[in-house]
C-alpha positions in Angstrom: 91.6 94.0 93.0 92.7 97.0 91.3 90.8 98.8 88.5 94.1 100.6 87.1 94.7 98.9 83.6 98.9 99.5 82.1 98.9 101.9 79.4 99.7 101.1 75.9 103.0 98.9 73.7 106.2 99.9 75.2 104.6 102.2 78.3 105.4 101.0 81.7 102.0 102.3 83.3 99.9 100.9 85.7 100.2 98.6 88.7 102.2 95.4 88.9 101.6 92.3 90.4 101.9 92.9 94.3 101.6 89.1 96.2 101.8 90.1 100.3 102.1 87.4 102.9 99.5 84.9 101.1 98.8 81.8 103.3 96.0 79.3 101.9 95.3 76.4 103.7 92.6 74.2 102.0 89.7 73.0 104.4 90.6 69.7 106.0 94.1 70.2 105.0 96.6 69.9 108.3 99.0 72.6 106.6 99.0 75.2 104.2 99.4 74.9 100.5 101.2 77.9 100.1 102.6 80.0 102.9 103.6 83.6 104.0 104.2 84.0 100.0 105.4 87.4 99.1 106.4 89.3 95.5 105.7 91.8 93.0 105.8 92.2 89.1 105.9 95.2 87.5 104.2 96.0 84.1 105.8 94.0 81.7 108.0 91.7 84.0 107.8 87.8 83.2 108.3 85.2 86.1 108.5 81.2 86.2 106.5 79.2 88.2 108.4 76.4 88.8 108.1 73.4 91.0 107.1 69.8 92.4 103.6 68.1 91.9 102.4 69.1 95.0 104.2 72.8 95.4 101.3 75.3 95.3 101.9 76.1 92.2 98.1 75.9 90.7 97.3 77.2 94.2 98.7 80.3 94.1 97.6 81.3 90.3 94.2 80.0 91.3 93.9 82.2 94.2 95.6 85.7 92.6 92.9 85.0 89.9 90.4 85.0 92.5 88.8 81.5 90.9 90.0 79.9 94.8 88.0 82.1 96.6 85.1 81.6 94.1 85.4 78.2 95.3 85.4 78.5 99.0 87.4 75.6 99.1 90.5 77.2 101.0 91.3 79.5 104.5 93.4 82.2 102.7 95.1 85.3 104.0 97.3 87.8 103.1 97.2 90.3 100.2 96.8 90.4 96.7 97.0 93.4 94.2 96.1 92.7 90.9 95.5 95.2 88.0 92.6 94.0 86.1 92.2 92.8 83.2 
């Protein structure tokens, strides 16, 4: 993860969000939770999340916070850039 933090109120410093290709199957799972998903924020952009039970949703925030692979609990590939915070 990246160590670049935004600068300060109304600058538009620093590294977005960057998301590449993630794929995270959980172990003993017969498909992927989330696949080939790929965006980016910039600084100060908003996105919504929005989905079925079931989606990938907690997934994919779990695993760009880097509490999935804490877990071992999951095959995951791909990319994830995140400033920190």
């Amino acid at each position: 993860m990246s160590t670049e933090v935004a600068g300060g109120e109304g600058e538009r410093q620093g590294r977005g969000l960057t998301v590449s290709r993630l794929t995270v199957t959980p172990f003993e799972a017969k498909a992927p939770a989330i696949s080939e998903v790929s965006f980016r924020l910039e600084p100060g952009e908003r996105a919504l999340l929005l989905g079925p039970s079931g989606a990938g949703k907690s997934t994919l925030l779990l695993t760009i916070s880097g509490a999935l692979q804490q877990l071992e609990s999951a095959e995951i590939s791909g990319q994830v850039d995140a400033p920190a915070s």
